[in-house]
C-alpha positions, 0 to 999 in steps of 0.5 A: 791163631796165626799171624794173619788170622790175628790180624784179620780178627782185630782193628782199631778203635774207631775213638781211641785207635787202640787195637780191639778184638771184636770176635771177643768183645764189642766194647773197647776195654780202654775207652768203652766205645761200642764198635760193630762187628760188621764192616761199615757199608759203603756208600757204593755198597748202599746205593746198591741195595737201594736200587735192588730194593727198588726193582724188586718193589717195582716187579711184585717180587716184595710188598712193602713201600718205599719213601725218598726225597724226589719219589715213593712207591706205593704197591708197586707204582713209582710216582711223584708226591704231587701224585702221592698227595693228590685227591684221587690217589688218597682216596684209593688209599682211604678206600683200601684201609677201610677195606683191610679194617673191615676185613680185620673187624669181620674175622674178631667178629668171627671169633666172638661169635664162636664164643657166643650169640644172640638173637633179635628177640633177646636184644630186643628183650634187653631195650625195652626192659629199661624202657628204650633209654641208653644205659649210660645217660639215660635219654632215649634216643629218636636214631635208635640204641646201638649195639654196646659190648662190654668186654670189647671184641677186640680184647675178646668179647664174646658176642652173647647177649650177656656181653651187649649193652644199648647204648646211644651212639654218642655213649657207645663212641666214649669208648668205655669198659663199664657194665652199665646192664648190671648198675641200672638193674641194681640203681633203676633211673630214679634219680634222674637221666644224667649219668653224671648224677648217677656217678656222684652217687657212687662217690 
């Protein structure tokens, strides 16, 4: 290696000024300090990139948003926080995230079915069975039983009637992973409708 290229491939230690040699270690051998290979920008060179970011968010040429202290961009329209907050613009936002949720639950569903289905009359076969009560806390429900799946769709779960549990709504929205088809066949509701009786028996 020449004397210039030495030059060029080391530096000072940002803590202890000692001369490193960051094409062999990242570490200074004398103090332990990290120091980068890559130069620091500077500041020029970050109001740069900042603004190139900016225009290509503004033309379409890239999807993303952008968030700064005066003003944010948000599918590639410049506007105020005072725009961003307001009633109208957060109601277009709601309307696109339910949108992309019920896009991203109709392709899982797509996929759950693939893997099995059922049909009216198996579901409802499967409600009146135990007597139109939800599984879990035994009432019978005046809005109807819900559509549960015991191994959720989105880790999953097939579609088939085997994989569906009625459920009231309120059971249905605690979110568990529980196979109560199997427990109330095994259990009947002799000893009541609270499922919290139904528990302390299994204890």
């Amino acid at each position: 290696m020449s004397t210039e290229q030495q030059l060029i491939s080391e530096k000072a230690c940002w803590r202890c000024k000692e001369t490193v040699h960051p094409t062999i270690t990242e570490w200074c051998p004398n103090c332990g300090a990290y120091n980068s290979k890559k130069k620091p920008k500077t500041p020029e060179q970050k109001q740069a990139e900042q603004e190139e970011k900016i225009r290509k968010l503004l033309s379409g040429e890239i999807e993303g948003q952008y968030f700064d202290r005066k003003f944010c961009i948000i599918d590639g329209v410049k506007m105020t926080y005072d725009e961003y907050h307001s009633p109208e613009f957060q109601k277009k936002l709601d309307k696109k995230r339910f949108a992309a949720m019920s896009k991203a639950r109709a392709s899982k569903m797509k996929e759950a079915r693939a893997k099995g289905t059922h049909t009216k009359k198996e579901w409802m076969a499967l409600v009146e069975e135990f007597e139109h009560r939800c599984l879990r806390c035994g009432n019978v429900p005046e809005d109807g039983l819900t559509k549960d799946h015991i191994k959720i769709i989105a880790r999953g779960g097939s579609d088939a009637i085997d994989n569906i549990q009625p459920l009231c709504r309120q059971c249905n929205s605690a979110q568990e992973q529980f196979n109560w088809v199997e427990w109330r066949r095994e259990s009947g509701f002799g000893l009541g409708t609270n499922c919290f009786c139904w528990m302390r028996r299994i204890s």
